[in-house]
SEMAR-996196 format. One record per residue (C-alpha): residue in one letter; z, x, y. Coordinates in steps of 0.25 Angstrom, whole numbers, plus 5000, padded with zeros to 4 digits. Each point is the difference from the previous one (the first is absolute). Last residue first. Example, Ala and Ser with C-alpha at 12.3 -4.5 7.8 and 13.67 -1.06 7.14 Angstrom:
REM SEMAR-996196
{"s", {5029, 5055, 4996}}
{"a", {5002, 4994, 4986}}
This chain:
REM SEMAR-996196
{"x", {4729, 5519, 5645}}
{"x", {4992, 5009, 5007}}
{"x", {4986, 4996, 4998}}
{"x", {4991, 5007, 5009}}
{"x", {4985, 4995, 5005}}
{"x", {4989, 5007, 5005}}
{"x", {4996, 5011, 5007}}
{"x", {4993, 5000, 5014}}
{"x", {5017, 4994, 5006}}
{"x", {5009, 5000, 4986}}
{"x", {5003, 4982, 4999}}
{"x", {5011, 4997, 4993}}
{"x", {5005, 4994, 4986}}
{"x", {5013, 5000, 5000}}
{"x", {5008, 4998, 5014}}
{"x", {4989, 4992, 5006}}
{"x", {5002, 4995, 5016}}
{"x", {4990, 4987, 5001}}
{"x", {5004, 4997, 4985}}
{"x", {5014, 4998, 5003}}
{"x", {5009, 5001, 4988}}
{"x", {4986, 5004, 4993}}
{"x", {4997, 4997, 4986}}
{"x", {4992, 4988, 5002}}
{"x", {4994, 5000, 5012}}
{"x", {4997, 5016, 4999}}
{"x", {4992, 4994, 4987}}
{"x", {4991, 4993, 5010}}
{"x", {4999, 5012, 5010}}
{"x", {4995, 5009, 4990}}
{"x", {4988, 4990, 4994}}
{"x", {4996, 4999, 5013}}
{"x", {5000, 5015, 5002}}
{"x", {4993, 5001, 4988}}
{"x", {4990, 4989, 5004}}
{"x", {4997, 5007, 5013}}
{"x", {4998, 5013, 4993}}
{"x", {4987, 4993, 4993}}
{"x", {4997, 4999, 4986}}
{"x", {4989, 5004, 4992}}
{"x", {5004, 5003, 4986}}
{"x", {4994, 5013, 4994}}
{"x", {5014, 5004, 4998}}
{"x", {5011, 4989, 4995}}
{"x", {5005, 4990, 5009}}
{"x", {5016, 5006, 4997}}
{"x", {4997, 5014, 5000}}
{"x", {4988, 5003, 5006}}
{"x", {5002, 4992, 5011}}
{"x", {5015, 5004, 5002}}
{"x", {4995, 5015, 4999}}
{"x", {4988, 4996, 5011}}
{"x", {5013, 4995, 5009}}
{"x", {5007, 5011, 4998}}
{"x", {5014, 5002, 4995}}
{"x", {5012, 5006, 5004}}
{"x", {5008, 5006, 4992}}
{"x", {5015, 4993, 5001}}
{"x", {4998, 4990, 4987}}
{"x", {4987, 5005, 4991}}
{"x", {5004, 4991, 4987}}
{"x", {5006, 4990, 5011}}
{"x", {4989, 5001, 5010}}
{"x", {4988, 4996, 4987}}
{"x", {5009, 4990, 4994}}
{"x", {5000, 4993, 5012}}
{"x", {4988, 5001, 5004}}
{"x", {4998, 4993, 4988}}
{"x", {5007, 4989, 5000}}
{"x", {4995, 4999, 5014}}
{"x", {4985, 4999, 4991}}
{"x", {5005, 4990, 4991}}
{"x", {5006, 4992, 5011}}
{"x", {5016, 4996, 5001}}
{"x", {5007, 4987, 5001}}
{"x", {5015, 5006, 5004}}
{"x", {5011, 4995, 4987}}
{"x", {5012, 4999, 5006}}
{"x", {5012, 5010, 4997}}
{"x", {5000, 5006, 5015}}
{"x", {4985, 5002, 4998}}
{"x", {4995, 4999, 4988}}
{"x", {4986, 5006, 4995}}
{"x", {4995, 4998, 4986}}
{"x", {4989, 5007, 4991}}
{"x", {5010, 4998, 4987}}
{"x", {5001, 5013, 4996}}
{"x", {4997, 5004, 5012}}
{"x", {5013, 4994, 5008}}
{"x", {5001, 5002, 5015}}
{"x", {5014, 4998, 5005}}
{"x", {5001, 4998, 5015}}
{"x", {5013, 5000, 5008}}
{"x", {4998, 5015, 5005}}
{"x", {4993, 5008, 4990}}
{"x", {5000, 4995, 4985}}
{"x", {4990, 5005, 4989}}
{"x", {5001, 4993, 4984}}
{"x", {4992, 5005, 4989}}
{"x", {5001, 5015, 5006}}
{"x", {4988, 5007, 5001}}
{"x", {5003, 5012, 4991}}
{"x", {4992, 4996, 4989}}
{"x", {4989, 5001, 5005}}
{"x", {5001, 5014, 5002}}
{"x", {5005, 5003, 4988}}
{"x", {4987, 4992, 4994}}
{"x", {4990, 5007, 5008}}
{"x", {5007, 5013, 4995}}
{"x", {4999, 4997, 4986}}
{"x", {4985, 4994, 5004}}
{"x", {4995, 5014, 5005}}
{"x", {5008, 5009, 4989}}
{"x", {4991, 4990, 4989}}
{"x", {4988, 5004, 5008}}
{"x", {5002, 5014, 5000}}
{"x", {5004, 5001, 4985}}
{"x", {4986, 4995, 4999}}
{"x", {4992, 5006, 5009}}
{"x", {5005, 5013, 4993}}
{"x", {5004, 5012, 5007}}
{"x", {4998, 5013, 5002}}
{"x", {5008, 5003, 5009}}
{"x", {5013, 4996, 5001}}
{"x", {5005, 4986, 5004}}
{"x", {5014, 4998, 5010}}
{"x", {5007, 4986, 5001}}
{"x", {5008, 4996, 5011}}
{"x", {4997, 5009, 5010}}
{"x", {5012, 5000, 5010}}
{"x", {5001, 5016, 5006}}
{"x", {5009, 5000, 4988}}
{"x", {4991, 4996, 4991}}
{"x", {4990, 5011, 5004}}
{"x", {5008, 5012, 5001}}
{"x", {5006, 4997, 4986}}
{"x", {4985, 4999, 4995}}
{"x", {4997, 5013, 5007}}
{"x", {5013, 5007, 4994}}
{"x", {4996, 4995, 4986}}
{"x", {4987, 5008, 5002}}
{"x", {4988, 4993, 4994}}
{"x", {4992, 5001, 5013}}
{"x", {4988, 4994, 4999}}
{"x", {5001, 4989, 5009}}
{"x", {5003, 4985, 5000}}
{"x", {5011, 4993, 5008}}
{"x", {5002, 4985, 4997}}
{"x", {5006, 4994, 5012}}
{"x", {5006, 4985, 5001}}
{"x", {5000, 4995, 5014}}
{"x", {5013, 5000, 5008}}
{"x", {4995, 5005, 5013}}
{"x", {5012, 5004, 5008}}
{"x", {4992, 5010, 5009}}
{"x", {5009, 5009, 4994}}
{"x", {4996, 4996, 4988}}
{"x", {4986, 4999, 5002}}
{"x", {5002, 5016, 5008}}
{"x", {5004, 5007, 4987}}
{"x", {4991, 4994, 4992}}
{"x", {4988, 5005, 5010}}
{"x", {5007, 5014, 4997}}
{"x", {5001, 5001, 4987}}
{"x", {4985, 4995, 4998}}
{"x", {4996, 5012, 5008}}
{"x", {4993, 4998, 5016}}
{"x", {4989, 5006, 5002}}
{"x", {4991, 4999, 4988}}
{"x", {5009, 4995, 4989}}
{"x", {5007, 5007, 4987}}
{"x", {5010, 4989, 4997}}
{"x", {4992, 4988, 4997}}
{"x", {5005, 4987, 5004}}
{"x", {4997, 4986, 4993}}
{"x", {5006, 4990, 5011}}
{"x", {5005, 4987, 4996}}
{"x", {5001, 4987, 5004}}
{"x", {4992, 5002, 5013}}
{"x", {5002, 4994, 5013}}
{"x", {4991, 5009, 5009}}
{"x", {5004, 5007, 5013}}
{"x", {5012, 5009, 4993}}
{"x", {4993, 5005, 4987}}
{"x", {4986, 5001, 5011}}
{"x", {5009, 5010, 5009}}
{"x", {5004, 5009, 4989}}
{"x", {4988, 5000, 4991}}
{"x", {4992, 5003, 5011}}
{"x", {5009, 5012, 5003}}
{"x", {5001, 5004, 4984}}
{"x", {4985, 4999, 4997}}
{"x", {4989, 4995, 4991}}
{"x", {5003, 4985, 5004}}
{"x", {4995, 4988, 4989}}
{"x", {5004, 4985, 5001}}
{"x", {5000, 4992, 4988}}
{"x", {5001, 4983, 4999}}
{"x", {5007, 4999, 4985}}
{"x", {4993, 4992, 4987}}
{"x", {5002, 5010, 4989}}
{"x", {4985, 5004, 5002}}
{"x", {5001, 5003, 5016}}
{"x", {5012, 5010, 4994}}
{"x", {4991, 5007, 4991}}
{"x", {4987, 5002, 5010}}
{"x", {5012, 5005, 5011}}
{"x", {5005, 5011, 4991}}
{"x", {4987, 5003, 4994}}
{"x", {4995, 5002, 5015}}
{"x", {5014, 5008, 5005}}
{"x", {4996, 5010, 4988}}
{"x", {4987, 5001, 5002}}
{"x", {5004, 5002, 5015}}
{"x", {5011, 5011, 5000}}
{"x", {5005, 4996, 5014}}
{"x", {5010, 4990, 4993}}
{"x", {5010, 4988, 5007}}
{"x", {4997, 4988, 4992}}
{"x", {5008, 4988, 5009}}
{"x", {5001, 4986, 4992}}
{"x", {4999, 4988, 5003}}
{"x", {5006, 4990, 4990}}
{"x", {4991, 4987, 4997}}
């Protein structure tokens, strides 16, 4: 299920936006304004963020200016109700990837939601390498130094998850909600355990990680 970020302060807008999106089947957040957007874009670990441009304290330009000098890679559709070329210009160039005018129809917005759900699926490569270790997702493989490493769904997953967010760090309530799902109930401990098991089998030395380590009262960073 894609999460994804609605970022609107108008809210009959911003409540037909997230009604529609629960319909077709993806987990919605709403924020109604640009510094919240900002901070929660970069605490959370959406797929895509759907960013209106005229925003309470913060404009949409500008919270798409900071995600990507922040280094956040997730899709962006702007919307707004500007039709001025120079505005959609402004927009990709800041690193929207997709821009809607109002009005809009739900459904030209749903079909721009899974084009960009799509791109960015696609660009997780079929094989990753760092180091000695090749993981394959195609085939939902590890190998370490060419030999296949017995690996758990759930450290497959974390490792999906570091390497589609590799050098941000990560949370441990963004691991839960990412990989365990939300709603789930799982402990810190079992993340850390689940941490320190896969450091044993991507790790040169798993006591002194290079890749996946440890970012004191934050989380976790993948820097392979």
């Amino acid at each position: 299920m894609a999460r994804i970020l609605v970022v609107e302060d108008e809210p009959p807008l911003a409540l037909g936006l997230e009604d529609d999106l629960k319909l077709e089947g993806y987990e919605v957040e709403v924020v109604r304004d640009g510094e919240t957007a900002s901070r929660r874009a970069q605490e959370g670990s959406f797929d895509l963020i759907i960013l209106d441009v005229m925003l309470p304290r913060k404009d949409g330009f500008e919270v798409c200016r900071e995600l990507r000098r922040a280094g956040l890679r997730t899709p962006v559709i702007l919307l707004t109700a500007k039709t001025q070329e120079s505005d959609k210009v402004l927009g990709l160039e800041l690193g929207a990837d997709d821009y809607v005018t109002k009005p809009f129809s739900p459904r030209e917005l749903r079909a721009r939601v899974k084009a960009a759900l799509r791109r960015a699926v696609g660009e997780m490569p079929e094989i990753y390498r760092f180091g000695d270790v090749e993981v394959n997702f195609a085939r939902c493989e590890l190998r370490q130094a060419g030999k296949a490493v017995e690996i758990t769904p759930i450290e497959f997953k974390l490792m999906a998850a570091f390497i589609g967010h590799r050098g941000h760090t990560l949370s441990r309530d963004t691991l839960l909600d990412e990989v365990w799902g939300r709603g789930t109930f799982v402990t810190d401990r079992v993340v850390d355990t689940h941490i320190t098991n896969l450091r044993k089998k991507i790790e040169p030395k798993p006591s002194e990680p290079r890749f996946l380590v440890s970012v004191r009262g934050m989380g976790y960073r993948f820097d392979g």
